[in-house]
Every structure is written in structure tokens, then in C-alpha cells.
ZADO-1210 file (C-alpha; in nm, 4 decimals, padded with zeros to 6 digits):
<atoms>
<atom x="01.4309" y="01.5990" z="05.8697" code="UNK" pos="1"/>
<atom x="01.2685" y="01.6494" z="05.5869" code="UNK" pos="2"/>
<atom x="01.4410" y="02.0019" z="05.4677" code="UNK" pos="3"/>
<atom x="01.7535" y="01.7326" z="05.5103" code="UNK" pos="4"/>
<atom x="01.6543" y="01.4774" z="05.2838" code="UNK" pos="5"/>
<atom x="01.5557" y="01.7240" z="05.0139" code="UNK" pos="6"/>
<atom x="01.9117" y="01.8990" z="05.0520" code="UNK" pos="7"/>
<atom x="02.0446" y="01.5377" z="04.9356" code="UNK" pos="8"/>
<atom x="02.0999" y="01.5218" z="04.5541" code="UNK" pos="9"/>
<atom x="01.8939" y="01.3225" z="04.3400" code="UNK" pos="10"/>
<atom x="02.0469" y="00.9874" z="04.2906" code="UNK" pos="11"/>
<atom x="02.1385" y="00.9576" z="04.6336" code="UNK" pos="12"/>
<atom x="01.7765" y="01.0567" z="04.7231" code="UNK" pos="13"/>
<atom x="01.6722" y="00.7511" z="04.4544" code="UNK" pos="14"/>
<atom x="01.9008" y="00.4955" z="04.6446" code="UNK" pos="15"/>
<atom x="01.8135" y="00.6057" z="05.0278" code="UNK" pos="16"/>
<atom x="01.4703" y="00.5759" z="04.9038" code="UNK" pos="17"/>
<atom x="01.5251" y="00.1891" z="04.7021" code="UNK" pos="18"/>
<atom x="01.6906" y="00.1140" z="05.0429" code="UNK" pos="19"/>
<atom x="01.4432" y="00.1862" z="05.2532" code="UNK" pos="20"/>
<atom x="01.1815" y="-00.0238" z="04.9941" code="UNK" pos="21"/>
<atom x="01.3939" y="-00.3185" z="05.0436" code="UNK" pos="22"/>
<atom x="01.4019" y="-00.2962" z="05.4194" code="UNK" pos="23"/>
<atom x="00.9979" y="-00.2510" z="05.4783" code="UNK" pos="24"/>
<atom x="00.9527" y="-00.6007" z="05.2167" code="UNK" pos="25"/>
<atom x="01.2267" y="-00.7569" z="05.4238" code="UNK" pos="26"/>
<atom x="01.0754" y="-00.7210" z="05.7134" code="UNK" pos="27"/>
<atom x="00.6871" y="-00.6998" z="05.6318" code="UNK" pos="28"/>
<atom x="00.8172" y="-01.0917" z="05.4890" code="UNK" pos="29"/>
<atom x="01.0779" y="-01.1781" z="05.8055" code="UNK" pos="30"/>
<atom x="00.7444" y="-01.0852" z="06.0489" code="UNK" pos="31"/>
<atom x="00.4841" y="-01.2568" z="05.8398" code="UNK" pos="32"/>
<atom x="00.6633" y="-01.5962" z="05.8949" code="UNK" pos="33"/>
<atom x="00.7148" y="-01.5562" z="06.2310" code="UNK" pos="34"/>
<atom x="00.3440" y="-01.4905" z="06.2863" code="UNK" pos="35"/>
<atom x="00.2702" y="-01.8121" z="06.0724" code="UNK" pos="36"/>
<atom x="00.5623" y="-01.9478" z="06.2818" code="UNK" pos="37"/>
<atom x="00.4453" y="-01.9314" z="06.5912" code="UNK" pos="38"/>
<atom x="00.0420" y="-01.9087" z="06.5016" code="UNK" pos="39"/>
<atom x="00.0862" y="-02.2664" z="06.3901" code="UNK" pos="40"/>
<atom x="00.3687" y="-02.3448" z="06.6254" code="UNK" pos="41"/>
<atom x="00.6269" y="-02.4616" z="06.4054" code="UNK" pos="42"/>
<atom x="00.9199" y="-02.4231" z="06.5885" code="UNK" pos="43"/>
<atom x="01.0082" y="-02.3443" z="06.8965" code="UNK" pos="44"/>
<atom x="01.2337" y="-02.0141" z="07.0279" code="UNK" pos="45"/>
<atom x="01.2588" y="-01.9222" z="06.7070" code="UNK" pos="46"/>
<atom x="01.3341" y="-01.4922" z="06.6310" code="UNK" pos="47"/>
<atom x="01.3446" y="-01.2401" z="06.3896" code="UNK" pos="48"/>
<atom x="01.6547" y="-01.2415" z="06.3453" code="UNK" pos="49"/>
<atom x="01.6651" y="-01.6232" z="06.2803" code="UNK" pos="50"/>
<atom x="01.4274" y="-01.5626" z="05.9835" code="UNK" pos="51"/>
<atom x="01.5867" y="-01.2898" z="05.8488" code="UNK" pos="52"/>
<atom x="01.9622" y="-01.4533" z="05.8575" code="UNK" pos="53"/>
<atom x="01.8231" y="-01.7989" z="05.7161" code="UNK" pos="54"/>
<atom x="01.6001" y="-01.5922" z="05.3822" code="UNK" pos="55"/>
<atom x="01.9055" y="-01.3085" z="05.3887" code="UNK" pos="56"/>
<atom x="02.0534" y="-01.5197" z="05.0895" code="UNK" pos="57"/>
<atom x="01.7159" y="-01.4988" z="04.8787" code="UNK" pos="58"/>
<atom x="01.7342" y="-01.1502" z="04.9009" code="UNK" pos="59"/>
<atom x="02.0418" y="-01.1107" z="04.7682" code="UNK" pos="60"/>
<atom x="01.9848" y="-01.3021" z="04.4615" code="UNK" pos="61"/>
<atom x="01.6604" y="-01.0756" z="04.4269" code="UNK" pos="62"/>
<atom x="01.8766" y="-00.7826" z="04.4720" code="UNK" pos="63"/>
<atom x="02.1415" y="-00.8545" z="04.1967" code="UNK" pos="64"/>
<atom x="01.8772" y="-00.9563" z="03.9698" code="UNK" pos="65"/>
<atom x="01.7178" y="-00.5851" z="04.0225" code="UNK" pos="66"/>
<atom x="02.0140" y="-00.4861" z="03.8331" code="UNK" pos="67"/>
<atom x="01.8912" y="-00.5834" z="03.5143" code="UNK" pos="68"/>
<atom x="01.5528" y="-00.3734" z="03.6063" code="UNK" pos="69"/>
<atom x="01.7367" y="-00.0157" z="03.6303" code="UNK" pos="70"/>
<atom x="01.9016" y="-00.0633" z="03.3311" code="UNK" pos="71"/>
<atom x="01.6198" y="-00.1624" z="03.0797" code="UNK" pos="72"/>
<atom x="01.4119" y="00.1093" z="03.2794" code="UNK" pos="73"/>
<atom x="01.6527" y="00.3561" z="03.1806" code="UNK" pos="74"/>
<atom x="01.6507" y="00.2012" z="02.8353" code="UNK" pos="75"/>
<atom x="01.3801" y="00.2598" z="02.7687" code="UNK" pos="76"/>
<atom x="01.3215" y="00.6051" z="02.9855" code="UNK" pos="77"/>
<atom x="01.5877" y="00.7224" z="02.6398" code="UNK" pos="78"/>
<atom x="01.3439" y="00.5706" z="02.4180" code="UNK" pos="79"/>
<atom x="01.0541" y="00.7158" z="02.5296" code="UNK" pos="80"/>
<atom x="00.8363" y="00.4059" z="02.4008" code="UNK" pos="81"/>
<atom x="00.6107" y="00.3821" z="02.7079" code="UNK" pos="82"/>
<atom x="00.3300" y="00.1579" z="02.5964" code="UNK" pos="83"/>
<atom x="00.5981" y="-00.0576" z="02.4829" code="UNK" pos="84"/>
<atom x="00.8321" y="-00.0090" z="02.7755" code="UNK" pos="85"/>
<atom x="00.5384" y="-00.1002" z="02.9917" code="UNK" pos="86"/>
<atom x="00.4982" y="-00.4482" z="02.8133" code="UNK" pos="87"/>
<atom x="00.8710" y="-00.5063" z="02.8263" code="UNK" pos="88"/>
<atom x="00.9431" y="-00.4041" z="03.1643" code="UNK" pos="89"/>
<atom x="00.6073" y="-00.6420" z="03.2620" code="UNK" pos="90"/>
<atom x="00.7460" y="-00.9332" z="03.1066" code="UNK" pos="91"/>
<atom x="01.1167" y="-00.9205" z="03.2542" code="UNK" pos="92"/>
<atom x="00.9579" y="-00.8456" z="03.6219" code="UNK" pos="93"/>
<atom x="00.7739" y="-01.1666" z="03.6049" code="UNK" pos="94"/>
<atom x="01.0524" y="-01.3387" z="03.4623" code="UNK" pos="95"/>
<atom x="01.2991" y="-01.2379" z="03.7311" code="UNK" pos="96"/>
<atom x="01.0347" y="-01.3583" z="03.9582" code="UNK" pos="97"/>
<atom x="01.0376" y="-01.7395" z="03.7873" code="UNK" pos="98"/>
<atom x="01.4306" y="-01.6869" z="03.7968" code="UNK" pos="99"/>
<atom x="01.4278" y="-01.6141" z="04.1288" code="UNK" pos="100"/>
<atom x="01.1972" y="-01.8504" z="04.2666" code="UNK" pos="101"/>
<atom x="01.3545" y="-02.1769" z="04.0759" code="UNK" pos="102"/>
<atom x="01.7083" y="-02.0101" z="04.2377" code="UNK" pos="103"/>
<atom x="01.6251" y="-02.0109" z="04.5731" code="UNK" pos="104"/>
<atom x="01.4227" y="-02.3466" z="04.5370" code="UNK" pos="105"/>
<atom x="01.7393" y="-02.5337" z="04.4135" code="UNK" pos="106"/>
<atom x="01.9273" y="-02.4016" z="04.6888" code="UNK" pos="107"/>
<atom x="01.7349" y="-02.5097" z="04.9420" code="UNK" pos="108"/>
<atom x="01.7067" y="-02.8214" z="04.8357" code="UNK" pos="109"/>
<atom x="02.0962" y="-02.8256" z="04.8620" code="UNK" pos="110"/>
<atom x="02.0709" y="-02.7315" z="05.2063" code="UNK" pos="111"/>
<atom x="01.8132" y="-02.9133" z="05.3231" code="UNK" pos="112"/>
<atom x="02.0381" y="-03.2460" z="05.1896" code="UNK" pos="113"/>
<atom x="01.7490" y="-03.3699" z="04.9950" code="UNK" pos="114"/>
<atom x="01.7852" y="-03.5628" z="04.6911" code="UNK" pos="115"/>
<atom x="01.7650" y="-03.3821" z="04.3907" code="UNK" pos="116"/>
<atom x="01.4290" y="-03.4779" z="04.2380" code="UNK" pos="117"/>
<atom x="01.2808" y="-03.2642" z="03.9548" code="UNK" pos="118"/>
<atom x="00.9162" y="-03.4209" z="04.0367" code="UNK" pos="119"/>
<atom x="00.9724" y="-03.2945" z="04.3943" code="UNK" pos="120"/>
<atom x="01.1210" y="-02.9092" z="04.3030" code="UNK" pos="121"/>
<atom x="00.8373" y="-02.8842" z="04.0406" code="UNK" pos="122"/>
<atom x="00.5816" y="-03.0266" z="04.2674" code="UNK" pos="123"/>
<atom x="00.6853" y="-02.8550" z="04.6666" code="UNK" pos="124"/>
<atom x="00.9910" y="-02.6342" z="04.6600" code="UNK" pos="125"/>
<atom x="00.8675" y="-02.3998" z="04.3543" code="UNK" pos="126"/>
<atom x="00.4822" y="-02.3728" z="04.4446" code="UNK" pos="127"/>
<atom x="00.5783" y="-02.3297" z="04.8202" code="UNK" pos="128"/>
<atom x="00.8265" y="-02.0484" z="04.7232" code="UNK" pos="129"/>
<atom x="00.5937" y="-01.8790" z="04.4466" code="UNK" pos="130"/>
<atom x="00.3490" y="-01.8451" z="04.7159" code="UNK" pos="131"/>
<atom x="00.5988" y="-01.7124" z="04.9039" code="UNK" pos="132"/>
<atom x="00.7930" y="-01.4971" z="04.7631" code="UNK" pos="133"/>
<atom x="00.6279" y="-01.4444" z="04.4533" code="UNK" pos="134"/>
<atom x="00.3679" y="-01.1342" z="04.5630" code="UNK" pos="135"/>
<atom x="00.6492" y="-00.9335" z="04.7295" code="UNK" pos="136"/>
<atom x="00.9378" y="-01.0019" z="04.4891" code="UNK" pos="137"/>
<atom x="00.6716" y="-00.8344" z="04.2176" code="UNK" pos="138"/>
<atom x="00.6112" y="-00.5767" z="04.4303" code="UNK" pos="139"/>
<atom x="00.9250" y="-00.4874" z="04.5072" code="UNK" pos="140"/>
<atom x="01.0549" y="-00.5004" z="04.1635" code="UNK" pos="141"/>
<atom x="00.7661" y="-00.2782" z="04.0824" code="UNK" pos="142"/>
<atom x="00.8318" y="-00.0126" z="04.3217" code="UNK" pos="143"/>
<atom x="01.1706" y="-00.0094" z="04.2074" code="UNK" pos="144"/>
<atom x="01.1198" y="00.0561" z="03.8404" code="UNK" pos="145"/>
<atom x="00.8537" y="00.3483" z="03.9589" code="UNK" pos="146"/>
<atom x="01.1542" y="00.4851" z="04.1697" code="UNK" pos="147"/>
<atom x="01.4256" y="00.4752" z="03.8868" code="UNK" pos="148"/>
<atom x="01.2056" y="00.5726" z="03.5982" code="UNK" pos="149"/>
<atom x="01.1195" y="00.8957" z="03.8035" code="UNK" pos="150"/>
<atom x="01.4945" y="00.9531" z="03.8431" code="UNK" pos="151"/>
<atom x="01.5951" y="00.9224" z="03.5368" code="UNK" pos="152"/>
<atom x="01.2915" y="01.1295" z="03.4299" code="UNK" pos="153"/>
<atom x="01.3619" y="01.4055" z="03.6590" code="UNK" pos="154"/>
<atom x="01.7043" y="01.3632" z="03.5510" code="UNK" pos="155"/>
<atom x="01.6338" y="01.4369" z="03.1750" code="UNK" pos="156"/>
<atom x="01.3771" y="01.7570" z="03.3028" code="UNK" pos="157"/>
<atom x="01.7163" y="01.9154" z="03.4664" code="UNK" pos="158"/>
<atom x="01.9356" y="01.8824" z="03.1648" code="UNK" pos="159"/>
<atom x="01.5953" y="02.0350" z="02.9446" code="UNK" pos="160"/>
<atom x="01.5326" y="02.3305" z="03.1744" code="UNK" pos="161"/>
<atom x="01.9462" y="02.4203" z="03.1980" code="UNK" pos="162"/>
<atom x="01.9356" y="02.3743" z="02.8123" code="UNK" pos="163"/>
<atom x="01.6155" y="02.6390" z="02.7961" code="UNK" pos="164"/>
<atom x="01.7924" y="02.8572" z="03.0967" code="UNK" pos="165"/>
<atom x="02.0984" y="02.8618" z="02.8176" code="UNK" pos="166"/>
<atom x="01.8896" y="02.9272" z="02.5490" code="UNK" pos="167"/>
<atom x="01.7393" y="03.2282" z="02.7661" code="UNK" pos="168"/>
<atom x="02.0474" y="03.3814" z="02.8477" code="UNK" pos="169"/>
<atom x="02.1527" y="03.3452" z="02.4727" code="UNK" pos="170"/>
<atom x="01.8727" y="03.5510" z="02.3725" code="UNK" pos="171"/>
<atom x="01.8861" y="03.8394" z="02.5856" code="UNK" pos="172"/>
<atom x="02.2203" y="03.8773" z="02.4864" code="UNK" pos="173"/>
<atom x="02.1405" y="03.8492" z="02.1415" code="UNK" pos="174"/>
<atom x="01.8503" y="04.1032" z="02.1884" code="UNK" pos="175"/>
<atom x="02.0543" y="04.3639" z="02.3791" code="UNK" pos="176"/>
<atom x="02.3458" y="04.3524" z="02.0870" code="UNK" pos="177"/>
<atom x="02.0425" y="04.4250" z="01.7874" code="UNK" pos="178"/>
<atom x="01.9022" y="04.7319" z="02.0518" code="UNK" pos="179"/>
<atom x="02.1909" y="04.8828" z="02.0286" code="UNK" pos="180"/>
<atom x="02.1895" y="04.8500" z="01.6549" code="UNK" pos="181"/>
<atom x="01.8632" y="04.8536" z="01.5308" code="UNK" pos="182"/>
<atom x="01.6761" y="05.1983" z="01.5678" code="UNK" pos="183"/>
<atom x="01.2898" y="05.1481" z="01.7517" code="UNK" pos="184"/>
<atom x="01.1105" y="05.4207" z="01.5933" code="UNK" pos="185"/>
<atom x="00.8122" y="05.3860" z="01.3578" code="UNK" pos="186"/>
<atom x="00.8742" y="05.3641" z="00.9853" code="UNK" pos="187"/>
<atom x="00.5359" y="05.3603" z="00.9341" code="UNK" pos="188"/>
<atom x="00.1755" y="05.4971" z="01.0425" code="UNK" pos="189"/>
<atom x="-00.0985" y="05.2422" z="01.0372" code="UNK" pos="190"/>
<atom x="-00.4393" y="05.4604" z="01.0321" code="UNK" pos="191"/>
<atom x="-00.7360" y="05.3341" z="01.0932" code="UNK" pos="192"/>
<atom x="-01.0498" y="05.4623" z="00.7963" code="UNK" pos="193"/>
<atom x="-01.3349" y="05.2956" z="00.8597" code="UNK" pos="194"/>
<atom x="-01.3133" y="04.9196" z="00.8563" code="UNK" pos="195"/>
<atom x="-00.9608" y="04.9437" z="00.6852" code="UNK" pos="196"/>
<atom x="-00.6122" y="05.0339" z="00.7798" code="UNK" pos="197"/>
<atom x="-00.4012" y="05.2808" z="00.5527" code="UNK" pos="198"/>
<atom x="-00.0503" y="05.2119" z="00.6368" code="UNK" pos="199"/>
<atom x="00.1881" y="05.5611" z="00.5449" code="UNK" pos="200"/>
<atom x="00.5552" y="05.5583" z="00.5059" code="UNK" pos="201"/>
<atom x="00.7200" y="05.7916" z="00.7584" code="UNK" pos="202"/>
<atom x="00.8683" y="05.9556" z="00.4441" code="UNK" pos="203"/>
<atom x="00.5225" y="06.0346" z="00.2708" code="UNK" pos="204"/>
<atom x="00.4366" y="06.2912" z="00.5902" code="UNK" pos="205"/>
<atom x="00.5167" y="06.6275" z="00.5290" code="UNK" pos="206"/>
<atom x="00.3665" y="06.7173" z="00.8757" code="UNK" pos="207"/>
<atom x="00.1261" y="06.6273" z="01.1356" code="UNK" pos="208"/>
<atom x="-00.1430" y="06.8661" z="01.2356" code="UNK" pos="209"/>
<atom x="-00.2938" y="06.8466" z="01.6087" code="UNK" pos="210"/>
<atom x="-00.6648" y="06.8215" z="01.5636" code="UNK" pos="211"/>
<atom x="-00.8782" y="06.8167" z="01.8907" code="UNK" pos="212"/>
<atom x="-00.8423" y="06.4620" z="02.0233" code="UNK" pos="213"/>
<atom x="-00.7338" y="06.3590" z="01.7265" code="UNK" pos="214"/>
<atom x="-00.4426" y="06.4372" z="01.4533" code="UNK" pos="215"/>
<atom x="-00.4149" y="06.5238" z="01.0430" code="UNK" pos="216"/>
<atom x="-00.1440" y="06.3396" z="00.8941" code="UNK" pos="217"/>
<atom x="-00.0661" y="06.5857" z="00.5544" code="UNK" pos="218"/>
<atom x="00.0702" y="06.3688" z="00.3308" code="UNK" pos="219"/>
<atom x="00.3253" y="06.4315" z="00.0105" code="UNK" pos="220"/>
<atom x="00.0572" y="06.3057" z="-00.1838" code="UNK" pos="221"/>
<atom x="-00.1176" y="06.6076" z="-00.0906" code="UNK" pos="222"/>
<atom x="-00.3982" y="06.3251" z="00.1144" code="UNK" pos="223"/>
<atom x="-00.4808" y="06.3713" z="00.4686" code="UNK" pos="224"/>
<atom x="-00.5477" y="06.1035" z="00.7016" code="UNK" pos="225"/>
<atom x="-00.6927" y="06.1919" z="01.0243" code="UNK" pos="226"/>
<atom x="-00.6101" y="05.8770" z="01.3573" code="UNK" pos="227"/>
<atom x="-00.6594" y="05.9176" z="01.6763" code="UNK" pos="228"/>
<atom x="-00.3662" y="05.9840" z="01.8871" code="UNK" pos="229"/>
<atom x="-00.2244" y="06.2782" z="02.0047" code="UNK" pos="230"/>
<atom x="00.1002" y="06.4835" z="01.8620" code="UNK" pos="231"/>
<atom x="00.3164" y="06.4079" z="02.1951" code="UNK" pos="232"/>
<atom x="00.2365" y="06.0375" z="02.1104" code="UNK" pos="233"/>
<atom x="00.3374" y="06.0629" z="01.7805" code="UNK" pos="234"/>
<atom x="00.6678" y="06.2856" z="01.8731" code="UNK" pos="235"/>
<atom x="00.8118" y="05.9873" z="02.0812" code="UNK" pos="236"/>
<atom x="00.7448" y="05.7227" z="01.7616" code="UNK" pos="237"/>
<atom x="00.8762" y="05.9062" z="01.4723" code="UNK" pos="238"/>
<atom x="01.1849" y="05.9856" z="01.3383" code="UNK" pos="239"/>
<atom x="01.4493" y="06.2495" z="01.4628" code="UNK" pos="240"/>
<atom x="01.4033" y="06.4398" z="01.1415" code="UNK" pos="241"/>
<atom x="00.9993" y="06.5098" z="01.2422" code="UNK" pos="242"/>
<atom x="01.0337" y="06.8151" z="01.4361" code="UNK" pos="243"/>
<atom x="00.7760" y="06.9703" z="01.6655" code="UNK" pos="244"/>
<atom x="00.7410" y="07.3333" z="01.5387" code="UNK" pos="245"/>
<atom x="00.4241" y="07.4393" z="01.7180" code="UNK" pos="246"/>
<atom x="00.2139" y="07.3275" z="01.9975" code="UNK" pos="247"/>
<atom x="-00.0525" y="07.1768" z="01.7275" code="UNK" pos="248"/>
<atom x="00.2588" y="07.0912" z="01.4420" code="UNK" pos="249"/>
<atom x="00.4791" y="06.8403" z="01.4214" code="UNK" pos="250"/>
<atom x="00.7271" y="06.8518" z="01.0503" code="UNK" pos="251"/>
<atom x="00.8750" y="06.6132" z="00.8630" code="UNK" pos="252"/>
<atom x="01.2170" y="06.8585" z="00.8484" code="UNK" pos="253"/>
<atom x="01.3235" y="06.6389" z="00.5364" code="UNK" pos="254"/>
<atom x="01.0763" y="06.8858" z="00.3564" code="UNK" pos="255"/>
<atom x="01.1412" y="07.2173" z="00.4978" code="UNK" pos="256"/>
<atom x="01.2292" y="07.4853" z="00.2099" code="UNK" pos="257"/>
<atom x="01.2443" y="07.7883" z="00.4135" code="UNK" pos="258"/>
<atom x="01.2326" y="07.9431" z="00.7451" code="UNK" pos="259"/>
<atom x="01.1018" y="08.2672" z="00.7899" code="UNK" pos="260"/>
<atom x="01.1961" y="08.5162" z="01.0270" code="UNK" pos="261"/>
<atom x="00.9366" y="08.7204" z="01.0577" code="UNK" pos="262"/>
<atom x="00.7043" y="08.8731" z="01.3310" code="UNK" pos="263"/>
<atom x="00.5107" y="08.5888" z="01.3219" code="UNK" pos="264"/>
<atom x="00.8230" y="08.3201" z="01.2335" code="UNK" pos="265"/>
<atom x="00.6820" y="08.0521" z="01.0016" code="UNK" pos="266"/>
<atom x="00.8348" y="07.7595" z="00.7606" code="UNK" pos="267"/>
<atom x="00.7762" y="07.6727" z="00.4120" code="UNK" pos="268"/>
<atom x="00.7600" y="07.3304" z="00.2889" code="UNK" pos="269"/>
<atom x="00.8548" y="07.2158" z="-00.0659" code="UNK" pos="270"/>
<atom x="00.4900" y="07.2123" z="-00.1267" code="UNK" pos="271"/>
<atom x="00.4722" y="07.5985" z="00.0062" code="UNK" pos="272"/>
<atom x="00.2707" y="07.5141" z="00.2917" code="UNK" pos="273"/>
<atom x="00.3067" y="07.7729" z="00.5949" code="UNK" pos="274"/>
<atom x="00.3747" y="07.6618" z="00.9323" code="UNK" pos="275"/>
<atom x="00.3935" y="07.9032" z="01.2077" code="UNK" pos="276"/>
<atom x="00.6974" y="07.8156" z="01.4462" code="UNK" pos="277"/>
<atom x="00.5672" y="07.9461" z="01.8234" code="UNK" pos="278"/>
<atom x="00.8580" y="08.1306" z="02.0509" code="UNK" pos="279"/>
<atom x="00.9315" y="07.8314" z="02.2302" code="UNK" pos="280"/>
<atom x="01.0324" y="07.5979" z="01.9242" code="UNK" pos="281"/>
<atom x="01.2121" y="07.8996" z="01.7616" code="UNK" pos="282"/>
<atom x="01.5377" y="07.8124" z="01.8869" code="UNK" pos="283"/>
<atom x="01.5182" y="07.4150" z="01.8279" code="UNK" pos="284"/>
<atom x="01.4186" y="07.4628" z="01.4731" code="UNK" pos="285"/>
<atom x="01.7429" y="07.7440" z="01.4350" code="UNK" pos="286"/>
<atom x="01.9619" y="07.4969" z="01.5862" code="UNK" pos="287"/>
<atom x="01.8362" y="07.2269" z="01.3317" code="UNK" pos="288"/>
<atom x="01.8777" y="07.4384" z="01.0077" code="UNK" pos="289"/>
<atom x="02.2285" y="07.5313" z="01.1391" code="UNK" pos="290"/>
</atoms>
């Protein structure tokens, strides 16, 4: 039953549950004067439904006054002036009330073929019928703005989170179109030397020298910086022009002069540094002078 209700959309959810308000303060009222009815003895053979068809008039005046309620609530939901709105919204419940009240009094001094006296409606009709019908009109009124303004509330929350879902989807798309564009690797090392950070253009390394657990970064400066990371780490980050020559030597190719073919095959860099190039990276660093 309840899997059911929650299947139902919103606003219908907001009336079914208004509705069902309305019908537990009819009847909570219809069976309170038929205790008093017959506690006090009254009138005789008198029912529910005799109460509820004589009062079902008062109700609907209550009801079309509630009108007025869901519209300033959702006013004022717009406005977002709550202390304010809470003032208001007091003010024009207990003034429905009054309304009400003075409504139903007049009428039932029609019906009841009395003559019209204002002494007598100001004096019986209007204090019988404010302690009447004045606690439950209140809170029913009350428990109908509480109902709407969480509606309209929700309402707003929905048309937030499909603007952020948007926005969402807008970014990814945005952020998939620059990936393709925009290259990821490092254009700079930032080296940590004692309590300070050296950051080195990519450009300023001539080559990277594996050092234990740590690295040399030979710079065209002729300055070397030693960090901690390793030369496979560093491989993935940099550039497609730094080149791993050796198992401990990674080369800014930018800089390469020579290659030498030797026994022992080795590059020169502008700065006539040797590198040895081991068997395995022969080929790759061939490939790249050709």
C-alpha cells in the first residue's frame, strides 16, 4: 500500500493527503457533537450522518476559503521570506477563521428563522461557533499550509537537482572535448630542497639520472636537483621528446647532438655529456633520430 502511494506523483500525493486531513477534522468534529449530543441528551435518534449533512455547508465555506491559503503559501514559498511568511500566513489563518465563523453564524440564523439581531449574533451565534469551530478550523488550515509549503518546496528541490543533473552532464562533455585537446603531461618538475620547492621547466632538463631511490634531474643550467621518485615515474609524466636511453637515463632528445655507434653505443648532448644507450634502447633511440 504504501510502495502504491509513493508511485503516485507529487501533487496528487499533496491532495490525497489534504483530503484525507479534511475527512479526520470532519469527523473527529461530526463525533464530538454527537457525544455532547447524546451525553447531555439533546435530541433524540439523532446520527452521524445527521450531523455531518446539517455542518456539511460550514465545511464548504471553510474549504473555498482554504483557497486563498495555497496561494499566499506558495507566494511566499517564491519569496523565500520565512520569518515574514510565517507572520503573514498567521494573520490570514486567523482571519479566515473570524470570516468563517461570522459566515456560518449569519446563516444559521437564516435558518433557524430568527430575527436578525446584531446584539444576539455578537452575543450567542459567534461565541457558540468560535468555540466550536474555531480550534479545528485553525488546525486544519494549519496542517494545510504545512502540506502545500512542503510541495511546493519539494517541488522547487526537483527543478534544482535536474538543473545540477544538466549542469553535470554539461561538464563531462565539456571535459571529454578539452581531453582530447589538451595534452596531460607535466610541463614542469616541482622538487622538493629542503623546506622549499624548485619548480623546473620540462625544457631546462637535459636528462634525468636514476639515483638509488631517488633521481638527478641535470639541468641546462648545468644545476642538478635530486627528488624522490623513480625514472619509470617520471617516464609516464614527461614529454614524448624525453627518451629513456638506459635503464638509469632518461633524455631530453630536444638536446641530443650525436649518437654514437660504437662498442659501447653512447649519445652526446649539446653540452657534450656522454650517455651510454644499453642494447635494449638501441633500436628506439635509431628509430627516433630517423
Amino acid at each position: 500500500m504504501l510502495k502504491k502511494f509513493k508511485d503516485i506523483s507529487n501533487s496528487k500525493q499533496s491532495v490525497v493527503i489534504i483530503a484525507l486531513v479534511i475527512l479526520i477534522a470532519i469527523t473527529f468534529e461530526t463525533l464530538q457533537q454527537l457525544y455532547y449530543i447524546k451525553r447531555f441528551q439533546i435530541a433524540d435518534n439523532i446520527t452521524f450522518f445527521d450531523i455531518l449533512k446539517a455542518q456539511s455547508y460550514r465545511w464548504l465555506i471553510w474549504l473555498i476559503f482554504s483557497i486563498i491559503l495555497v496561494w499566499t503559501v506558495k507566494t511566499e514559498t517564491i519569496r523565500k521570506k520565512t520569518t515574514l511568511s510565517i507572520i503573514k500566513l498567521a494573520g490570514i489563518i486567523f482571519s479566515l477563521v473570524a470570516i468563517n465563523i461570522f459566515i456560518i453564524s449569519l446563516i444559521q440564523i437564516i435558518v433557524s428563522n430568527d430575527t436578525f439581531v446584531l446584539e444576539v449574533l455578537f452575543s450567542e451565534y459567534i461565541p457558540f461557533f468560535t468555540y466550536q469551530k474555531a480550534p479545528i478550523y485553525t488546525l486544519g488550515y494549519i496542517a494545510i499550509c504545512l502540506i502545500v509549503y512542503l510541495y511546493f518546496e519539494n517541488e522547487k528541490l526537483q527543478i534544482e537537482v535536474q538543473a545540477l543533473s544538466e549542469l553535470k552532464l554539461t561538464h563531462n562533455k565539456l571535459y571529454k572535448k578539452l581531453r582530447t585537446q589538451v595534452d596531460e603531461k607535466s610541463t614542469v618538475l616541482n622538487i622538493k630542497i629542503g623546506n622549499k620547492r624548485k619548480i623546473i621547466p620540462v625544457e631546462q632538463i637535459s636528462w634525468i639520472e636514476a639515483d638509488d631511490y631517488c633521481v638527478k634531474v641535470h639541468t641546462t643550467t648545468d644545476k642538478t636537483y635530486t627528488m624522490r621518485s623513480s625514472l619509470k615515474a617520471l617516464e609516464s609524466k614527461l614529454n614524448t621528446n624525453f627518451l629513456r636511453v638506459h635503464r638509469k637515463a632518461i633524455v631530453n632528445m630536444d638536446l641530443a647532438k650525436e649518437l654514437h655507434l660504437a662498442n659501447s653505443p653512447n649519445l652526446i648532448l649539446k653540452n657534450e655529456t656522454e650517455i651510454p644507450i644499453s642494447k635494449s634502447n638501441l633500436r628506439l633511440v635509431k628509430d627516433f633520430f630517423n
